[in-house]
N, C-alpha and C positions, 0 to 999 in steps of 0.2 A: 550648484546643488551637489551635496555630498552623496557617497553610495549608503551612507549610512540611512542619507533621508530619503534614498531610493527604496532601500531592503526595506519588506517589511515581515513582519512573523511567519518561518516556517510551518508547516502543519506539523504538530507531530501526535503520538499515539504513547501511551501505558503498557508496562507490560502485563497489565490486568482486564486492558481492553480487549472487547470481543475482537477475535480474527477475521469475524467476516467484515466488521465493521471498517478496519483497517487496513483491508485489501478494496472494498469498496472506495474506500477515502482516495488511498494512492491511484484506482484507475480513474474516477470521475474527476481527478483534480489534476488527471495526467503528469502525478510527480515523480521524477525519475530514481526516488528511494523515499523510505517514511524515515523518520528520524522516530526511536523510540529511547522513553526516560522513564525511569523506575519511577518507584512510589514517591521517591524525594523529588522527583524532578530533575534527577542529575542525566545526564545521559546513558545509554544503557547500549545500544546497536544502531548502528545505520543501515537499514537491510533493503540492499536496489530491489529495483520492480519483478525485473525477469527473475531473482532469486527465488524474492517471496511467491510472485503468480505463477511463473513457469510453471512449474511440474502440477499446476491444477490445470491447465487450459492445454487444448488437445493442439498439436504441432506446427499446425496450420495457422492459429492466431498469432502465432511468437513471431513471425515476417520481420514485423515492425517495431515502436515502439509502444510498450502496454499502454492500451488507452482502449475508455470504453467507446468515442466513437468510431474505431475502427472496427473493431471487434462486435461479436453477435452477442446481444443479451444474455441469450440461453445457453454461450456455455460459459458466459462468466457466470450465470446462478447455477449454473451447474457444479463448477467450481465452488464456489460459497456454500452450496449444499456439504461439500466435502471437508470444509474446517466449520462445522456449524457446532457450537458448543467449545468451539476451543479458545483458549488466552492467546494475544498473541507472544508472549512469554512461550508458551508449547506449540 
């Protein structure tokens, strides 16, 4: 077996997709950065977890690695409340 037929499709996100939706993505799928691609599809940023979550979740959740089972609900929606309405492009 090849690695090829091991890999299979990364997740990735738009840079026209909502923010919350793509910080949700990256914690409940525990990935350790989102891949994001313009409108063409081409690639656009690789942006790791702690970059993009960090500075939303209060000090005490950063321990480890971003991941919602580790982590309390409430202050990842709390977090989410704070990019509500944005692209992840801004």
């Amino acid at each position: 077996m090849s690695v090829r037929e091991l890999a299979g499709p990364y997740p990735s996100v738009t840079t026209d997709d909502d923010a919350r939706t793509a910080a949700r993505l990256l914690v409940e799928q525990g990935l350790p950065a989102l891949l994001v691609v313009d409108r063409d599809g081409h690639p656009y940023a690789a942006v790791a977890g702690p970059q993009l979550i960090g500075p939303l979740l209060p000090p005490h959740t950063l321990e480890g690695p971003v991941s919602g089972a580790e982590g309390d609900d409430r202050d990842l929606d709390e977090a989410l409340d704070r990019i509500a309405g944005l692209t992840v492009a801004e």
